[in-house]
N, C-alpha and C positions, 0 to 999 in steps of 0.2 A: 504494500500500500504506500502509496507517497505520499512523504511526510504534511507536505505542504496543504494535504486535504485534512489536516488536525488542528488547522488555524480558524476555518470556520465554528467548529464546537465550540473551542477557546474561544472564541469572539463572543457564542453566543451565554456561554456561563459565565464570562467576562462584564454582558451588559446586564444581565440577570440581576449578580452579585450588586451592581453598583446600584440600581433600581433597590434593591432589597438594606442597601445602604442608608440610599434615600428617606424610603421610607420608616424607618428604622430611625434614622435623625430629626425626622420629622416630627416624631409620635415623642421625642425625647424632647423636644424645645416647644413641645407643648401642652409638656407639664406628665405627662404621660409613660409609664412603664412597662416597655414593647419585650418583657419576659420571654413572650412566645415567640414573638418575632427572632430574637436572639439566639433562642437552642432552635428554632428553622433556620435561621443563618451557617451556625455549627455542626448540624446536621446535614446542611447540603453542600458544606466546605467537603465535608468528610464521605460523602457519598458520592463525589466526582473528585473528587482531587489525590484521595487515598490508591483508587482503584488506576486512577489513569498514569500517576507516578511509578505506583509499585509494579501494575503491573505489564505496562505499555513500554515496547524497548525505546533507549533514552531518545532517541532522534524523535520519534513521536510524543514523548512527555514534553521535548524541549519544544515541540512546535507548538503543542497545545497552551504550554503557558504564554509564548507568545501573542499566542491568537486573545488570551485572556486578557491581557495588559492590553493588547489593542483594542478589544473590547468594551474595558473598563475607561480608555482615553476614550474610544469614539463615542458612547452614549453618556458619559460627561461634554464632550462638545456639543453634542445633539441637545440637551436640555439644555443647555447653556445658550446654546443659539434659541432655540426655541423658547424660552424665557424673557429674553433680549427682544423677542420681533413681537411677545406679547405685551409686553412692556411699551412700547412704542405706541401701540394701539391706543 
């Protein structure tokens, strides 16, 4: 399998994470204690990132994280834009 087709998943559990971040700081600055939120956080760190490290050979772990970090850049630019052009309004 080529590696380079392990950047899409990474991407997509990359803008997941960051969404689930989001939300997660949201519920925290206002006023609010996202418990649940938090062990589903941990939980889905641990149910994709465990599996695809140990037991994905390294060139595929290394693209997957990649794809993750770009992931986590691209849907912080995406709201960040998107925020910015609602603002405007």
């Amino acid at each position: 399998m080529n590696p380079i087709l392990w950047l899409l998943p990474g991407a997509i559990c990359g803008a997941a994470e960051f969404f689930l971040t989001k939300v997660i700081s949201g519920r925290v600055l206002q006023g609010k204690t996202p418990i649940l939120l938090l062990v589903f956080k941990l939980v889905s760190y641990a149910a994709i990132l465990l599996p695809v490290f140990f037991l994905l050979p390294r060139a595929g772990a290394t693209w997957f994280g990649i794809g993750a970090g770009g992931g986590v850049l691209a849907a912080g630019l995406f709201f960040a834009v998107t925020t910015i052009v609602k603002e405007k309004r």
